[in-house]
C-alpha positions in Angstrom: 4.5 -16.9 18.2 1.1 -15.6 19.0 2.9 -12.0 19.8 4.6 -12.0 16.2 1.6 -12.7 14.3 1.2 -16.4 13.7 -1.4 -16.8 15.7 -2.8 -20.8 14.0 1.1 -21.6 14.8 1.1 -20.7 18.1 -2.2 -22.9 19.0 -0.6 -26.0 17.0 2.5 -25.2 19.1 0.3 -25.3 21.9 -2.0 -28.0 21.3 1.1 -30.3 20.7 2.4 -29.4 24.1 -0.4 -29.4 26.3 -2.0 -32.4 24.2 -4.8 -32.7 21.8 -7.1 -33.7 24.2 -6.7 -30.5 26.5 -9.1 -27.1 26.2 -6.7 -24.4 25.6 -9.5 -21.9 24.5 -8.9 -20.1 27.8 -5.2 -19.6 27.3 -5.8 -18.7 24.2 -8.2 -15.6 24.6 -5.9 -14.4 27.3 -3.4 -13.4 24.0 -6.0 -10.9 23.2 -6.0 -12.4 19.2 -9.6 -14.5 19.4 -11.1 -11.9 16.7 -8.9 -12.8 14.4 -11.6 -13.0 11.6 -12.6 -15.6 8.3 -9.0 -16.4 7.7 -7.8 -17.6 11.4 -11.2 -20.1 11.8 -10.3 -21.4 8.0 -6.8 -21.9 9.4 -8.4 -23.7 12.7 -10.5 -26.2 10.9 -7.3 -27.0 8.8 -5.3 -27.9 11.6 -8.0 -29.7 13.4 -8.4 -31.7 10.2 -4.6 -32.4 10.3 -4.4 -33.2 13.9 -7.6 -35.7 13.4 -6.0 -37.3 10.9 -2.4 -38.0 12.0 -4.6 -39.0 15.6 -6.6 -41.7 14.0 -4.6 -43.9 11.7 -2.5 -41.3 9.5 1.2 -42.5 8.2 2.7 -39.1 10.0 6.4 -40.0 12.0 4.4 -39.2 15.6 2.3 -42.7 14.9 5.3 -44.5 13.8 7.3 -43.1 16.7 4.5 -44.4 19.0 4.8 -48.0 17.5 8.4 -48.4 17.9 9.2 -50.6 20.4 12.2 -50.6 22.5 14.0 -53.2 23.0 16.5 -54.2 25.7 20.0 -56.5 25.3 18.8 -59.6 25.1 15.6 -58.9 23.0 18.1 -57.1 20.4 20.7 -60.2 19.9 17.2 -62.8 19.9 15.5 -60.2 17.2 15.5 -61.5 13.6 15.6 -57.7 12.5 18.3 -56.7 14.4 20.6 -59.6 15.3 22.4 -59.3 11.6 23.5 -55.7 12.1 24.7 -56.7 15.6 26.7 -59.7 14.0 28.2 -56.8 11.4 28.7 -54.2 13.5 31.2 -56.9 16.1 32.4 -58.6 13.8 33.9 -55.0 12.1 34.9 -54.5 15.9 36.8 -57.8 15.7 38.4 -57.3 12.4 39.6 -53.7 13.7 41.6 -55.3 16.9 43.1 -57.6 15.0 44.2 -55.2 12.2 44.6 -52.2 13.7 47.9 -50.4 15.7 46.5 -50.5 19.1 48.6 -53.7 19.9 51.3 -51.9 18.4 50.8 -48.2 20.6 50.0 -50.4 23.5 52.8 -52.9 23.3 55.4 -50.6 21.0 57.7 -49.8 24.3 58.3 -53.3 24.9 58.8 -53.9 21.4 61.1 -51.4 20.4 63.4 -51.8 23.5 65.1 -54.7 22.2 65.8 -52.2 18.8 66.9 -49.0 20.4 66.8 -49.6 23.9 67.9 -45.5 24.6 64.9 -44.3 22.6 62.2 -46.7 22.7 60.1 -44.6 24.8 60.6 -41.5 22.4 59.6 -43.7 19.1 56.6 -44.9 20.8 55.4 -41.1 21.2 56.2 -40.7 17.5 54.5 -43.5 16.6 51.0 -42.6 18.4 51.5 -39.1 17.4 52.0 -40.0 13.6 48.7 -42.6 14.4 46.5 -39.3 15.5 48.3 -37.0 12.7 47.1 -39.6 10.0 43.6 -40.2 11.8 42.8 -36.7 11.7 44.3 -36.0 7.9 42.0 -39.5 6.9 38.9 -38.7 8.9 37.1 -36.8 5.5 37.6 -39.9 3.2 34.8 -41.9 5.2 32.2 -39.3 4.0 34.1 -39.0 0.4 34.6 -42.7 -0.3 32.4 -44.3 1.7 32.6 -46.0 5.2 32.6 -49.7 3.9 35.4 -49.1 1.5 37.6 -47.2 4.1 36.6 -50.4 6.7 38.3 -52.5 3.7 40.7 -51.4 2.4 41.9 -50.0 6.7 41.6 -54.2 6.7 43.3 -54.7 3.8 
Protein backbone atom coordinates (compact mmCIF):
# COMPACT_ATOMS: atom_id res chain seq x y z
CA UNK A 1 0.00 0.00 0.00
CA UNK A 2 2.77 2.20 1.10
CA UNK A 3 4.51 1.57 -2.60
CA UNK A 4 1.17 2.80 -4.36
CA UNK A 5 0.73 5.87 -2.44
CA UNK A 6 -1.55 5.34 0.53
CA UNK A 7 0.94 5.63 2.81
CA UNK A 8 -1.86 6.44 6.38
CA UNK A 9 -3.39 2.98 4.85
CA UNK A 10 -0.54 1.15 4.96
CA UNK A 11 0.36 2.07 8.74
CA UNK A 12 -3.42 1.27 9.83
CA UNK A 13 -2.85 -1.90 7.82
CA UNK A 14 0.12 -2.26 9.80
CA UNK A 15 -0.72 -1.27 13.10
CA UNK A 16 -3.71 -3.68 13.04
CA UNK A 17 -1.41 -6.53 12.25
CA UNK A 18 1.38 -6.05 14.40
CA UNK A 19 -0.97 -4.51 17.22
CA UNK A 20 -1.67 -1.17 18.58
CA UNK A 21 0.64 -1.53 21.27
CA UNK A 22 3.79 -2.25 18.91
CA UNK A 23 6.45 0.69 17.65
CA UNK A 24 6.36 0.31 14.00
CA UNK A 25 8.16 3.78 13.43
CA UNK A 26 11.24 1.78 12.37
CA UNK A 27 9.47 -0.33 9.69
CA UNK A 28 8.01 2.50 8.70
CA UNK A 29 11.02 4.80 7.72
CA UNK A 30 12.50 1.84 6.04
CA UNK A 31 9.56 2.67 3.11
CA UNK A 32 11.47 5.73 2.50
CA UNK A 33 7.81 7.93 2.73
CA UNK A 34 8.47 9.53 6.59
CA UNK A 35 8.56 13.13 4.80
CA UNK A 36 5.41 12.92 3.75
CA UNK A 37 4.54 16.54 4.90
CA UNK A 38 1.22 18.52 6.81
CA UNK A 39 -1.27 16.23 5.20
CA UNK A 40 0.21 12.58 6.17
CA UNK A 41 0.68 13.83 10.19
CA UNK A 42 -3.11 15.25 9.92
CA UNK A 43 -3.94 11.78 8.57
CA UNK A 44 -1.80 10.16 11.60
CA UNK A 45 -3.48 12.03 14.39
CA UNK A 46 -6.88 10.95 12.75
CA UNK A 47 -6.21 7.44 12.83
CA UNK A 48 -4.63 7.55 16.27
CA UNK A 49 -7.82 9.19 17.35
CA UNK A 50 -9.83 6.33 15.75
CA UNK A 51 -7.70 3.59 17.02
CA UNK A 52 -8.02 5.34 20.72
CA UNK A 53 -11.35 5.32 20.50
CA UNK A 54 -12.56 1.93 19.19
CA UNK A 55 -9.54 0.78 22.07
CA UNK A 56 -11.17 2.35 24.97
CA UNK A 57 -14.91 1.70 25.07
CA UNK A 58 -16.07 2.56 21.31
CA UNK A 59 -19.26 0.51 19.80
CA UNK A 60 -16.83 -0.60 16.61
CA UNK A 61 -17.56 -4.73 15.69
CA UNK A 62 -13.64 -5.45 16.91
CA UNK A 63 -15.05 -4.62 20.79
CA UNK A 64 -18.19 -6.59 20.21
CA UNK A 65 -16.23 -9.40 18.56
CA UNK A 66 -14.01 -9.41 21.73
CA UNK A 67 -17.09 -9.79 24.06
CA UNK A 68 -18.63 -12.60 22.35
CA UNK A 69 -18.38 -15.49 24.16
CA UNK A 70 -18.18 -19.01 22.84
CA UNK A 71 -19.96 -21.33 23.99
CA UNK A 72 -19.75 -25.13 23.88
CA UNK A 73 -22.79 -28.05 23.58
CA UNK A 74 -24.01 -28.10 26.70
CA UNK A 75 -23.77 -24.26 27.51
CA UNK A 76 -25.78 -23.68 24.07
CA UNK A 77 -28.95 -26.09 24.92
CA UNK A 78 -28.78 -24.58 28.89
CA UNK A 79 -28.61 -20.78 27.37
CA UNK A 80 -31.89 -18.81 27.59
CA UNK A 81 -30.69 -16.95 24.27
CA UNK A 82 -29.95 -19.76 22.32
CA UNK A 83 -31.93 -22.81 23.50
CA UNK A 84 -35.25 -21.49 21.45
CA UNK A 85 -33.43 -21.51 18.04
CA UNK A 86 -31.94 -24.91 18.90
CA UNK A 87 -35.65 -26.15 19.68
CA UNK A 88 -36.63 -24.54 16.05
CA UNK A 89 -33.98 -25.48 14.16
CA UNK A 90 -34.60 -29.72 15.32
CA UNK A 91 -37.74 -29.55 15.45
CA UNK A 92 -37.66 -28.26 11.43
CA UNK A 93 -35.11 -31.27 11.31
CA UNK A 94 -37.89 -33.60 12.77
CA UNK A 95 -40.70 -32.30 10.70
CA UNK A 96 -38.38 -32.82 7.51
CA UNK A 97 -37.81 -36.74 8.25
CA UNK A 98 -41.10 -37.33 8.73
CA UNK A 99 -42.33 -35.45 5.67
CA UNK A 100 -39.83 -35.67 3.36
CA UNK A 101 -38.91 -38.67 0.49
CA UNK A 102 -35.92 -40.02 2.13
CA UNK A 103 -37.92 -43.01 3.54
CA UNK A 104 -39.28 -43.30 0.28
CA UNK A 105 -35.51 -43.14 -1.84
CA UNK A 106 -34.24 -45.23 0.94
CA UNK A 107 -36.94 -47.80 1.22
CA UNK A 108 -38.55 -47.43 -2.57
CA UNK A 109 -36.75 -50.85 -3.86
CA UNK A 110 -38.45 -52.72 -1.32
CA UNK A 111 -41.51 -51.01 -1.81
CA UNK A 112 -41.92 -51.15 -5.42
CA UNK A 113 -41.00 -54.84 -5.78
CA UNK A 114 -44.20 -56.04 -4.74
CA UNK A 115 -45.61 -53.50 -7.85
CA UNK A 116 -43.26 -54.23 -10.69
CA UNK A 117 -41.00 -56.71 -9.34
CA UNK A 118 -38.77 -56.62 -13.07
CA UNK A 119 -38.24 -52.87 -12.67
CA UNK A 120 -38.29 -51.90 -9.21
CA UNK A 121 -34.68 -51.08 -9.19
CA UNK A 122 -35.06 -48.91 -12.46
CA UNK A 123 -38.10 -46.73 -10.83
CA UNK A 124 -36.27 -46.22 -7.78
CA UNK A 125 -33.37 -44.45 -10.04
CA UNK A 126 -36.14 -42.47 -11.59
CA UNK A 127 -37.58 -41.56 -8.63
CA UNK A 128 -34.18 -40.14 -6.89
CA UNK A 129 -33.27 -38.63 -10.14
CA UNK A 130 -36.71 -36.71 -10.53
CA UNK A 131 -36.04 -35.88 -6.40
CA UNK A 132 -32.53 -34.08 -7.39
CA UNK A 133 -34.14 -32.65 -10.88
CA UNK A 134 -36.94 -30.96 -8.79
CA UNK A 135 -34.40 -30.00 -5.84
CA UNK A 136 -32.27 -28.18 -8.20
CA UNK A 137 -35.26 -26.47 -10.38
CA UNK A 138 -36.81 -25.36 -6.53
CA UNK A 139 -33.62 -24.36 -4.92
CA UNK A 140 -34.20 -20.29 -6.16
CA UNK A 141 -37.78 -20.09 -4.49
CA UNK A 142 -36.10 -20.19 -0.88
CA UNK A 143 -34.44 -16.80 -1.66
CA UNK A 144 -37.70 -15.57 -3.72
CA UNK A 145 -40.40 -16.62 -1.31
CA UNK A 146 -38.84 -17.03 1.70
CA UNK A 147 -37.36 -20.00 3.64
CA UNK A 148 -40.23 -20.27 6.29
CA UNK A 149 -42.88 -20.37 3.65
CA UNK A 150 -41.00 -23.03 1.47
CA UNK A 151 -40.35 -25.13 5.05
CA UNK A 152 -44.42 -24.92 5.13
CA UNK A 153 -45.82 -25.38 2.54
CA UNK A 154 -42.56 -28.57 1.70
CA UNK A 155 -44.59 -29.69 5.16
CA UNK A 156 -47.76 -29.16 3.93
Amino acid sequence: MADQGKPALAKKTLKRIRGHAANIEEEVVGWGIESQGDMEDEEQTLLDNEDHVSQHGGSSSKTKQARTQVLGFVEVLRSPDTNKAVFAVTMVMVAQQLCGINSIVMYGVSLLSDLLAANSALLNVLVAVLNVIVTISCAPLSDKLGRKTCLLLSIA
